[in-house]
TORLUMVEX-974805 format. One line per field, with one value per atom (N, C-alpha, C): chain; z, x, y. Coordinates in steps of 0.001 Angstrom, whole numbers, m for minus. Layout:
% residues N
c = (A ...)
Z = (Z ...)
X = (X ...)
Y = (Y ...)
//
This chain:
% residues 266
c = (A A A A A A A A A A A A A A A A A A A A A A A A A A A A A A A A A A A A A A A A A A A A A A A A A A A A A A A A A A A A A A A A A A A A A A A A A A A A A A A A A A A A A A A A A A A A A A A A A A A A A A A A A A A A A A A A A A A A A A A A A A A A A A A A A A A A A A A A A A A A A A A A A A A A A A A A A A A A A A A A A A A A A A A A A A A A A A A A A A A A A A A A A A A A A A A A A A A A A A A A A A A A A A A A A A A A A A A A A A A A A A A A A A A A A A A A A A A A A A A A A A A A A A A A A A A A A A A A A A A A A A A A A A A A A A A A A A A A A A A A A A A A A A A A A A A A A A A A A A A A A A A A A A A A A A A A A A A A A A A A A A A A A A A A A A A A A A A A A A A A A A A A A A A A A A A A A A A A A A A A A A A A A A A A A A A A A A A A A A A A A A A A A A A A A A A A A A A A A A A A A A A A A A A A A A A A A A A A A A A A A A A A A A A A A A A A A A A A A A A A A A A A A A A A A A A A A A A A A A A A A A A A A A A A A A A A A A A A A A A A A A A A A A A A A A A A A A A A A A A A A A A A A A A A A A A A A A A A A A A A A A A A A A A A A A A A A A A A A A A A A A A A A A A A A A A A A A A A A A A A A A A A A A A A A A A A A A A A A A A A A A A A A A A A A A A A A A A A A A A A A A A A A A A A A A A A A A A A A A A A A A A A A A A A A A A A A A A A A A A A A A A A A A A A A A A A A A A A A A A A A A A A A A A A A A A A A A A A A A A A A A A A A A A A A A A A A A A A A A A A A A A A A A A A A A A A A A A A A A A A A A A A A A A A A A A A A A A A A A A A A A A A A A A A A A A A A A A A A A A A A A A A A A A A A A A A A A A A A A A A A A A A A A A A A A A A A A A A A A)
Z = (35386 35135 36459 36452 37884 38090 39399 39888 39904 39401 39166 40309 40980 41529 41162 41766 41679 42905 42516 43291 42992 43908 43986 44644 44654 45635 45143 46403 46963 46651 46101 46608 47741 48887 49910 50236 49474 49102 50185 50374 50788 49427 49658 48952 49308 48853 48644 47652 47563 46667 46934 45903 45800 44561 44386 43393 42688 41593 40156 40217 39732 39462 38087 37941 36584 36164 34568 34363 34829 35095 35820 37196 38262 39502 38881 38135 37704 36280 35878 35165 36158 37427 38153 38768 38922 40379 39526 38226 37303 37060 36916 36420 37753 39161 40197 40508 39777 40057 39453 37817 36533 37153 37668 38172 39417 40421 41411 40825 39512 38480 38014 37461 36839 37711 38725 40307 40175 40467 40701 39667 38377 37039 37017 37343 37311 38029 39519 40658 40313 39715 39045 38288 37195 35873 36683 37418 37416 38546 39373 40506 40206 39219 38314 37612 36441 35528 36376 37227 37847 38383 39278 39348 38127 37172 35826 34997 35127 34566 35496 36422 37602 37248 36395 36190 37429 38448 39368 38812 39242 39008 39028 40109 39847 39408 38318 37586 36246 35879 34243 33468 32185 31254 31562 31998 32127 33107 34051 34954 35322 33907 33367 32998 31859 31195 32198 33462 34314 35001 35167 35917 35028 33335 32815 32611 32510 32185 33166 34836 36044 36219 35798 35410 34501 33722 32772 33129 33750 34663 35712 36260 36977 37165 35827 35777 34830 34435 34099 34985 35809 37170 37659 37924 38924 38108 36394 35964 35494 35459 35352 36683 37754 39036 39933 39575 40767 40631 40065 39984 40393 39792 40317 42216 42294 43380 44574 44179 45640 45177 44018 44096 45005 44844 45631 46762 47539 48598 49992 48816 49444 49331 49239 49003 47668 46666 45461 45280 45920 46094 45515 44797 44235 45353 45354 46005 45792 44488 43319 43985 43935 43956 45509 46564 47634 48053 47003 47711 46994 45820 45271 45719 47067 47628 46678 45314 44916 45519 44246 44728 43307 43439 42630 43105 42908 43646 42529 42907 41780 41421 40603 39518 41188 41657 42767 44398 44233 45535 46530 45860 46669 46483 47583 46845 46389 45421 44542 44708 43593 43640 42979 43322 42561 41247 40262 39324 38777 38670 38321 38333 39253 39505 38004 38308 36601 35723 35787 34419 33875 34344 34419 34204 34864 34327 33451 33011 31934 30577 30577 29481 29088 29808 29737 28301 27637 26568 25407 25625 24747 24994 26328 26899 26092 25819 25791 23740 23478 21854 21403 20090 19801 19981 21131 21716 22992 23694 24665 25486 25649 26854 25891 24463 24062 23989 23984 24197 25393 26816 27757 28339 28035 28406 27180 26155 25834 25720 26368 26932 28536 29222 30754 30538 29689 29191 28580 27931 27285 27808 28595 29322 30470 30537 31641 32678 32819 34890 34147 33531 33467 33521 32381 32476 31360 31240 30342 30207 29078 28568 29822 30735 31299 32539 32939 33426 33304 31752 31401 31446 31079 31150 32330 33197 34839 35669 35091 35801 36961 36999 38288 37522 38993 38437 39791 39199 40122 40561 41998 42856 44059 44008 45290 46276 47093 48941 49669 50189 51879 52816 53457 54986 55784 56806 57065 57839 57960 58579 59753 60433 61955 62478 63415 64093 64983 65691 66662 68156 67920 69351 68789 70024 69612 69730 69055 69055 70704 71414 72033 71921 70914 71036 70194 69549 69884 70996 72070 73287 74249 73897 74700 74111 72875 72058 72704 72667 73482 74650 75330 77041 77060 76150 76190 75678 75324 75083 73604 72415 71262 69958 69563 68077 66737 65759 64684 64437 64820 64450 65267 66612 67880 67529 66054 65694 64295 63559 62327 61605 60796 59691 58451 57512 56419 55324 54261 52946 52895 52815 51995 53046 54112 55188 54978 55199 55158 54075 52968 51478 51450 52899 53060 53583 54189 54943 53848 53223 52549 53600 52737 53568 54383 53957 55153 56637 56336 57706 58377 57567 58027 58602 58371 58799 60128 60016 61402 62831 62025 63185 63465 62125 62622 63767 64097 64579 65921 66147 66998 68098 67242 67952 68699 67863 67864 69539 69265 70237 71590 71615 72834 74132 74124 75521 75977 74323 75706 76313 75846 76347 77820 78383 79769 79968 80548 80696 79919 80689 80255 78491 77808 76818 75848 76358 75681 75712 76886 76530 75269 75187 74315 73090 72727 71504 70694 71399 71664 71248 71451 71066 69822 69483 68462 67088 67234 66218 65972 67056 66863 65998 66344 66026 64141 63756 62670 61724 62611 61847 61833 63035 63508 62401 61750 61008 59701 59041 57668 57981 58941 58572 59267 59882 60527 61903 62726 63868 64863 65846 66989 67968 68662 69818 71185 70702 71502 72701 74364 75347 74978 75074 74950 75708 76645 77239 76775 77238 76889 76375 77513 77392 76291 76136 75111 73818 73728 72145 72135 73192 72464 71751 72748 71983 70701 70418 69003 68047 68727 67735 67195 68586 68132 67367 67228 66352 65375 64930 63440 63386 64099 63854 62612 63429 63175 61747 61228 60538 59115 59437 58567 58044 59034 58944 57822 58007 57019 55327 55238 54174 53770 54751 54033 54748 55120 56049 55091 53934 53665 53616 52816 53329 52228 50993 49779 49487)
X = (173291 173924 174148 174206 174130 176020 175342 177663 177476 178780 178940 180124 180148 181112 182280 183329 184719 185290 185862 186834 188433 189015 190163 191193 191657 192818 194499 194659 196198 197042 197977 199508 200060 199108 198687 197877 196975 196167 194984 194781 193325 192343 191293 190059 189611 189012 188495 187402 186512 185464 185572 185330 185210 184094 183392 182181 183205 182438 183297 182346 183190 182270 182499 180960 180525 180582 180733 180328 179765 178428 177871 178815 179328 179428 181397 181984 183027 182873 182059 182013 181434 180482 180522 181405 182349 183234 184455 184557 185761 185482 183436 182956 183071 183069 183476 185087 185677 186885 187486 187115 187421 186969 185473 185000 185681 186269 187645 188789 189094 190116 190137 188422 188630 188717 188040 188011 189493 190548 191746 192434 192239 192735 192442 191449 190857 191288 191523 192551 193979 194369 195847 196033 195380 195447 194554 193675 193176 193733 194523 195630 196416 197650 198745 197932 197252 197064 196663 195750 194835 196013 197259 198625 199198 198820 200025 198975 197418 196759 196989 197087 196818 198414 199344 200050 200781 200990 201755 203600 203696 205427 206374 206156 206976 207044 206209 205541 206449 207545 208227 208284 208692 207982 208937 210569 211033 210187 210021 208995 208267 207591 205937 206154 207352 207246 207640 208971 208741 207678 206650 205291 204357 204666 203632 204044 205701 206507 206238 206264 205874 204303 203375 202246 201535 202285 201564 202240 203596 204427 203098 202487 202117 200542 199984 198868 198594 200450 200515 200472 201476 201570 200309 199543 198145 197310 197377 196029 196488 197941 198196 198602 199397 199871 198464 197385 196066 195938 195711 194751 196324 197593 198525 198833 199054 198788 197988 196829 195412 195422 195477 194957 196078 196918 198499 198334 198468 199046 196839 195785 194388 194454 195044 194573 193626 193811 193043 191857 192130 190773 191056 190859 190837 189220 189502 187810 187005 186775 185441 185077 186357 185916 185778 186011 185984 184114 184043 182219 181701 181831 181292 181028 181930 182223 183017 183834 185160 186491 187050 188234 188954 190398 190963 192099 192381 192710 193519 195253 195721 195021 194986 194325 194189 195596 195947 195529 194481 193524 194762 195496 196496 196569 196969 196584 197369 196971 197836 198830 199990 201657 201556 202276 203232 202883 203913 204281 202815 201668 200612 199847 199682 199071 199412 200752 201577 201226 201252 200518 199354 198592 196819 196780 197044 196873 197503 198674 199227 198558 198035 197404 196072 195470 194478 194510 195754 195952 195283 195439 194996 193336 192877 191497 190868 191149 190661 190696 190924 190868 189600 188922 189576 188787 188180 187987 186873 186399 185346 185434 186970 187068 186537 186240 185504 185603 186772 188076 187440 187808 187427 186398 185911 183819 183345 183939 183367 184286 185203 186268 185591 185069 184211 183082 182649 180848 180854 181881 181927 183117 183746 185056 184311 184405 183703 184026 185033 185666 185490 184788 184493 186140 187266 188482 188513 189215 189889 191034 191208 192978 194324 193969 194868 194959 193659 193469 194378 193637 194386 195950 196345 197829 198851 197842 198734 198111 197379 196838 196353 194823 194412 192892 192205 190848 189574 188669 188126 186620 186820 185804 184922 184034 182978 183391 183681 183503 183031 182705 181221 182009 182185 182622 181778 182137 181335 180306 179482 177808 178226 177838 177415 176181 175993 174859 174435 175385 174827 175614 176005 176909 177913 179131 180255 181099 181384 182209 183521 183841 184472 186133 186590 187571 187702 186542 186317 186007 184954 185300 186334 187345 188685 189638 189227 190125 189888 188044 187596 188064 187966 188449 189692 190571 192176 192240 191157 191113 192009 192038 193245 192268 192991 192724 193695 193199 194224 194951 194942 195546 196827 196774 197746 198979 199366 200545 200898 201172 201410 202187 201510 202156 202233 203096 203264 202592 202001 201192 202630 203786 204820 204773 204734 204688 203251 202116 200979 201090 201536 201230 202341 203032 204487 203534 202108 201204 200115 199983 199039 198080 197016 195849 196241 197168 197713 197865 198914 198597 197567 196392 195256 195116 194836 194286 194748 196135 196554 196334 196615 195818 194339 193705 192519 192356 193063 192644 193357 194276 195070 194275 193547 192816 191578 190631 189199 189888 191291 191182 191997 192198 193350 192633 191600 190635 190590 190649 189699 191510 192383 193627 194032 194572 195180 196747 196898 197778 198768 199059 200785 200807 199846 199308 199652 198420 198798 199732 200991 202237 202509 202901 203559 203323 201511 200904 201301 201121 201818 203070 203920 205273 205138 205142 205078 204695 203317 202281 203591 203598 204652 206030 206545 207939 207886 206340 206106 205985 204671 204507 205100 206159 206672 207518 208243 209918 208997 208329 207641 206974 206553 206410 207083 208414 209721 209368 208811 208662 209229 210009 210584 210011 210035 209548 210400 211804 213058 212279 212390 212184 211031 209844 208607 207605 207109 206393 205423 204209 203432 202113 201970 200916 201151 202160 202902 202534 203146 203056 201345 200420 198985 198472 198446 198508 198875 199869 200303 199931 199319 198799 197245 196656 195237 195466 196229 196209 196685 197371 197713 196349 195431 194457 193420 193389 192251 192809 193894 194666 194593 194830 194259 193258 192024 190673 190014 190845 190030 190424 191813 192135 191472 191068 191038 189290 189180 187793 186686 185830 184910 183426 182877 181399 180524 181163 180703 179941)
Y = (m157251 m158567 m159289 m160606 m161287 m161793 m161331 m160904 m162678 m163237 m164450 m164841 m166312 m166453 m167083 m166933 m167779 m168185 m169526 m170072 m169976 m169406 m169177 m170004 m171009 m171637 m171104 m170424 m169689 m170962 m170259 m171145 m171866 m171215 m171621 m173018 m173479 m174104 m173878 m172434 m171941 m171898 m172739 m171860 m170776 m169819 m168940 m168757 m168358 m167660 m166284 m165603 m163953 m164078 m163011 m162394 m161490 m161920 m161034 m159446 m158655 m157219 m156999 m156412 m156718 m155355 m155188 m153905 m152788 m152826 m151905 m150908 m151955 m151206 m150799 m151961 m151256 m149600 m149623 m148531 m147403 m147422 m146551 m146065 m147478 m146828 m146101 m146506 m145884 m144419 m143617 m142486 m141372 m142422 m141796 m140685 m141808 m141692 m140817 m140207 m139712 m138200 m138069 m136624 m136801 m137126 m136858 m135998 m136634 m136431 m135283 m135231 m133930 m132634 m132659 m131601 m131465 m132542 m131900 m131376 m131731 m131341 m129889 m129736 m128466 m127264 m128105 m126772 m127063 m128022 m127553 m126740 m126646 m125730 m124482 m123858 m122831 m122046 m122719 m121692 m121554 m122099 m121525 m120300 m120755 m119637 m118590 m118742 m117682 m116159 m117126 m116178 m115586 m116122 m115991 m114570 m114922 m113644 m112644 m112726 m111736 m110611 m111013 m110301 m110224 m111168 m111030 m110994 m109696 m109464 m110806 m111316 m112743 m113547 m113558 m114483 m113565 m113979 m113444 m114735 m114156 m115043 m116438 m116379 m117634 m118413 m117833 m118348 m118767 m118219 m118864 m119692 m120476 m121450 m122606 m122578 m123215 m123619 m122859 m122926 m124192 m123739 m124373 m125757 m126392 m127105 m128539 m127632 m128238 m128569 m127710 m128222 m129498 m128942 m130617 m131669 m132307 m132696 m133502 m132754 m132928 m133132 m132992 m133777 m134567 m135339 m136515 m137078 m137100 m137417 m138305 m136966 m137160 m138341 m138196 m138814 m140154 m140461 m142011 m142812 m141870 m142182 m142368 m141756 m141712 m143386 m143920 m145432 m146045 m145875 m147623 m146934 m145732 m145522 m145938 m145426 m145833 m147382 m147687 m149171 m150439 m149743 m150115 m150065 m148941 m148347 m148673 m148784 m149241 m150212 m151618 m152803 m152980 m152616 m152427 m151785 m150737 m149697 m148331 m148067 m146436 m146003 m144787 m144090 m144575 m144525 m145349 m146392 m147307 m148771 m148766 m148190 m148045 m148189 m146552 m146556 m147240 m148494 m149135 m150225 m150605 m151630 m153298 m152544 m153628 m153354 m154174 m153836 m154728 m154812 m155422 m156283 m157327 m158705 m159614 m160229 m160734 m162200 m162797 m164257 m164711 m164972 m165664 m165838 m164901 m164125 m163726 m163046 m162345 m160541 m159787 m158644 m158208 m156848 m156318 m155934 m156303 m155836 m154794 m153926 m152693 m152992 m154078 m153877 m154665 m155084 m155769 m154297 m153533 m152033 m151264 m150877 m150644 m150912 m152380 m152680 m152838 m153007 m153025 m151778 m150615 m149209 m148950 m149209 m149040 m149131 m150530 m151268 m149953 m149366 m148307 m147753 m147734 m146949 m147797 m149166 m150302 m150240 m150065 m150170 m149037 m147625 m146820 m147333 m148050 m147759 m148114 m147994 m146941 m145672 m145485 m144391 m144755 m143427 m143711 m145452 m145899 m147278 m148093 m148380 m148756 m150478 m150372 m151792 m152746 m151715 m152134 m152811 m152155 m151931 m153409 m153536 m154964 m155616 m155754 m157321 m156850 m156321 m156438 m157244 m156874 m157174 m158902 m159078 m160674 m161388 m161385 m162080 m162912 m164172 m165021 m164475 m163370 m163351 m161667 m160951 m159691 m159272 m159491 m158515 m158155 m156639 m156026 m156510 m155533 m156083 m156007 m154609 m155011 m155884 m156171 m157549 m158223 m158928 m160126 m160121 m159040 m158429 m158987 m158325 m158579 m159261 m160400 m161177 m160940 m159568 m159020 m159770 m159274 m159290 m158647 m158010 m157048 m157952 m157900 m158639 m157685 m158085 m157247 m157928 m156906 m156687 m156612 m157652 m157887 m158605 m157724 m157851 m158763 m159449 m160824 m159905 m160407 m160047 m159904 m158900 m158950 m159100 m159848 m160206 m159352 m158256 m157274 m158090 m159108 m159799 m160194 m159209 m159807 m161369 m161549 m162627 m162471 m163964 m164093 m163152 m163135 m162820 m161058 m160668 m159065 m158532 m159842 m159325 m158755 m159790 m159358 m158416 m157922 m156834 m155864 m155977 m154656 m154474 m155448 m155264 m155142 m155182 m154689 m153204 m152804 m151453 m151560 m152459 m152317 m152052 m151332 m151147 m151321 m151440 m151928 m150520 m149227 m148316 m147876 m148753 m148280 m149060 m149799 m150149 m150104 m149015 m148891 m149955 m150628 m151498 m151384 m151165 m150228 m151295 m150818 m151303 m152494 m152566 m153762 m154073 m154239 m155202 m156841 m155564 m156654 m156890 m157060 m157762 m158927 m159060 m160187 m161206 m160754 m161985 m162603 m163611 m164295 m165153 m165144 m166320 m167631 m167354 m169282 m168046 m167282 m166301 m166201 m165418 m165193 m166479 m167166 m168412 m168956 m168626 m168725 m168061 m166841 m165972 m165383 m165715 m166191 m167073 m168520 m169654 m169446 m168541 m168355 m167570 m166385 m166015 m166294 m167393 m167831 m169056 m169270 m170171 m170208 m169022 m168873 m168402 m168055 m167663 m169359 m170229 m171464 m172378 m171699 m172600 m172385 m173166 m173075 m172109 m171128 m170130 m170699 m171981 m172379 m172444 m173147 m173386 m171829 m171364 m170065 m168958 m169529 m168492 m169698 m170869 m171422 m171217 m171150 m171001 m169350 m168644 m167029 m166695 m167670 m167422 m167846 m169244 m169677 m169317 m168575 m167978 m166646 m166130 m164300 m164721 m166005 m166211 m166485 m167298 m167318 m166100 m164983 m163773 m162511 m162845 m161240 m161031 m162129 m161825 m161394 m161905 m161299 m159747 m159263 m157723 m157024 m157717 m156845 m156503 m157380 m156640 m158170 m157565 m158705 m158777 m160047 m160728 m160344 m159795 m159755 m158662 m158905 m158380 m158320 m158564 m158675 m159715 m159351 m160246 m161002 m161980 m163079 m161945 m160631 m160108 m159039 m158382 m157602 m158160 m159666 m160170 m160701 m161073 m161590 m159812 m159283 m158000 m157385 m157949 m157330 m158222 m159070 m160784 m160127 m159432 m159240 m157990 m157041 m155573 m156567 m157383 m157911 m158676 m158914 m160177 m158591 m157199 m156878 m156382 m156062 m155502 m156284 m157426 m158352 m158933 m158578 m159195 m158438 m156925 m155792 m156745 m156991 m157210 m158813 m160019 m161185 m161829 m161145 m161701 m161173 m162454 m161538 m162836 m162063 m163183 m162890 m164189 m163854 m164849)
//
């Protein structure tokens, strides 16, 4: 089926386009995810029992039933918690949708909340009726924006991921990341932090960055402060005792940090 596009304008009033994912690469990346599922389903239930046949002494029968009590516990757990989890805590990526190259993204081209995660998986129970996804798989197949019920539910919707093209030459201001020796990993920013920055952000520090090599020193302490004083308070981090070279620095680890999440080339 031919991946169809959409336009998205933020609250922000960024456009955006993203590509819808169609049946096909979402039913792979879901069959991916299910044999993940079953691998671990499998070493849950077969290293309990495996102790419990083995007739190990410590294993008495109150014991056992604690064992088995904590078991199914726990691959409830695993098999409804796996998807609002990774899709949460990855920017709407379970594994699947990871090597499939989607993802899942709210109506609003914002990324996924907690409680939208919840519910979209939740709804699964409705998806799966009345048997074999059967629900799902044709509200994917005939829905103009390819959603299921719990889509429509929590107002998500699942889009392909292409990272902007590289040409093989870096850009001006990966130049100077490089020559600062920085990477997006040398400042931990927690999943509820970056989901406080929307595309008007990006945009800023996109532009902040593309343009601060060509400003004049004085220029770019001023521009520097300004941009930090905007983005530092939304993911909790202060400007307080921090120098000009300190904060472009922490401007470009939020530049790359973000690029993963909003930079794409659809």
């Amino acid at each position: 089926m031919e991946k169809e596009q959409i336009g998205v304008k933020t609250p922000e009033f960024v456009s955006i386009q993203f590509q819808l994912a169609g049946l096909g690469s979402r039913m792979a990346a879901y069959m991916l995810d299910w044999l993940i599922l079953c691998v671990l389903n499998v070493i849950i239930i077969i290293v309990p029992l495996i102790l419990l046949i083995d007739g190990n002494s410590f294993f008495n029968s109150d014991i056992s039933s604690i064992v088995m009590a904590i078991l199914i516990i726990a691959l409830f757990v695993l098999n409804w918690g796996y998807f609002i989890i990774m899709e949460f805590y990855f920017g709407g990526k379970t594994i699947g949708k990871r090597v499939l190259g989607i993802r899942v993204i709210q109506d609003n081209g914002h990324s996924l909340t907690l409680l939208s995660s919840f519910i979209r998986n939740f709804m699964r129970i409705v998806d799966y009726l009345p048997s074999g996804y059967l629900t799902g798989l044709l509200m994917i197949f005939f829905h103009p924006k390819h959603k299921r019920v719990g889509d429509l539910v929590a107002g998500t919707m699942v889009v392909h991921e292409r990272k902007a093209k590289r040409l093989g030459k870096l850009t001006p201001v990966e130049k100077e990341i490089q020559r600062r020796g920085l990477s997006k990993h040398e400042i931990v920013i927690d999943p509820f932090s970056l989901r406080a920055l929307t595309a008007k952000d990006w945009n800023l520090i996109r532009t902040y960055s593309s343009r601060l090599l060509q400003l004049p020193l004085e220029e770019r302490h001023d521009l520097t402060k300004q941009v930090a004083d905007i983005l530092f308070p939304k993911i909790g981090w202060s400007t307080n005792g921090k120098n000009t070279r300190e904060l472009e620095d922490a401007l470009f680890i939020l530049y790359l940090n973000l690029k993963d999440e909003w930079e794409f080339d659809l």
